[in-house]
C-alpha positions in Angstrom: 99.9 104.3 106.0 103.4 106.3 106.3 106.6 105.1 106.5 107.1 105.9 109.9 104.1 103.7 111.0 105.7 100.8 113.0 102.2 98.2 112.9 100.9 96.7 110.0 97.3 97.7 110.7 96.5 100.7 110.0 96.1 103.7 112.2 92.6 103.6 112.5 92.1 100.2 113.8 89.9 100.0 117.4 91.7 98.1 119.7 90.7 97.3 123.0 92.4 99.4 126.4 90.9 100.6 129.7 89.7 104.2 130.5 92.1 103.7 133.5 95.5 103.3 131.5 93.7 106.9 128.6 93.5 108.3 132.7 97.2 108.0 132.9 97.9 104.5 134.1 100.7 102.3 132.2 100.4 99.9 129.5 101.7 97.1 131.0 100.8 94.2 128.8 100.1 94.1 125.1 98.3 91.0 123.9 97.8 90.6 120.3 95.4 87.9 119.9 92.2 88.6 117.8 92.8 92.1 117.8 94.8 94.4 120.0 94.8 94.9 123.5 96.7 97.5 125.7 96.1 96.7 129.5 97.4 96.1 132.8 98.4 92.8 134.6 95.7 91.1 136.0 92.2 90.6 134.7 90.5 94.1 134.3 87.4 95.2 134.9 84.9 94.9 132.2 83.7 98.3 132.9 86.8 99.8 132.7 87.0 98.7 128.7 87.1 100.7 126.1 87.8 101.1 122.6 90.6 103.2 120.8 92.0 103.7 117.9 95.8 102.1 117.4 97.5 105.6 116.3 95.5 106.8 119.3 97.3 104.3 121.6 100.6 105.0 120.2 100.2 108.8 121.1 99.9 107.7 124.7 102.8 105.4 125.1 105.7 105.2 122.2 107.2 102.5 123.7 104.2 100.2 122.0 106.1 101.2 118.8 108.7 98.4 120.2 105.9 95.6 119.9 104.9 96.6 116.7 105.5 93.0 114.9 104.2 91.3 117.8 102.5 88.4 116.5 99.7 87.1 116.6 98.7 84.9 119.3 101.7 86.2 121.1 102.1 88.8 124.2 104.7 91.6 125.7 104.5 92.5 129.3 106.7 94.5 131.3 106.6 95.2 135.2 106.9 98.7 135.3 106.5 101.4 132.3 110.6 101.6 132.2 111.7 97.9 131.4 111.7 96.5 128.3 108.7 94.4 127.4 109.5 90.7 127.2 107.8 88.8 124.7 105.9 85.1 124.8 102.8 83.1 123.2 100.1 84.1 124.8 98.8 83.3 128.1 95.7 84.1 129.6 97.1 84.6 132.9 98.7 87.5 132.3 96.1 89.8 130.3 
C-alpha cells in the first residue's frame, strides 16, 4: 500500500456498492460491518449490487477518504453528497 492510502485494507479489496451509485448516483452511507459497503439510504435493491474494488470506490467519490478509520461495526451517512458524514454504531435502518 502507499502512504497516501487513507484505509487499512488494501486497494484491492471488493466491497459491496450498487451499479446505480458506479451510474453517477451519491454515496450516501458507508457501513463497515463485515466488509465494506458504499450505498444509499434506504434498503437497496438486490439487483442493483455489485462488487468493486476499494481504490475503485475511492476514484468515484474522495470524500470516502474522510471515513477511512471507520470502524468496524460502525456507519457514516450523510443527506446529501455535500455534508459531512456523521458517524454512529451501526444500524440496520439506515443501510
Amino acid at each position: 500500500m502507499t502512504a497516501n492510502w487513507p484505509f487499512s485494507d488494501p486497494p484491492n479489496l471488493a466491497v459491496l456498492t450498487l451499479r446505480s451509485i458506479i451510474a453517477g448516483a451519491p454515496v450516501l452511507c458507508v457501513t463497515h460491518r463485515h466488509g465494506w459497503r458504499f450505498t444509499g439510504h434506504g434498503t437497496p435493491l438486490l439487483s442493483d449490487a455489485t462488487p468493486m474494488g476499494l481504490a475503485e470506490m475511492v476514484a468515484l467519490d474522495s470524500t470516502l477518504a474522510l471515513v477511512a478509520d471507520l470502524p468496524e461495526g460502525w456507519q457514516a451517512s450523510r443527506c446529501h453528497v455535500e455534508d459531512e458524514w456523521k458517524r454512529s454504531p451501526y444500524d440496520h435502518t439506515l443501510s
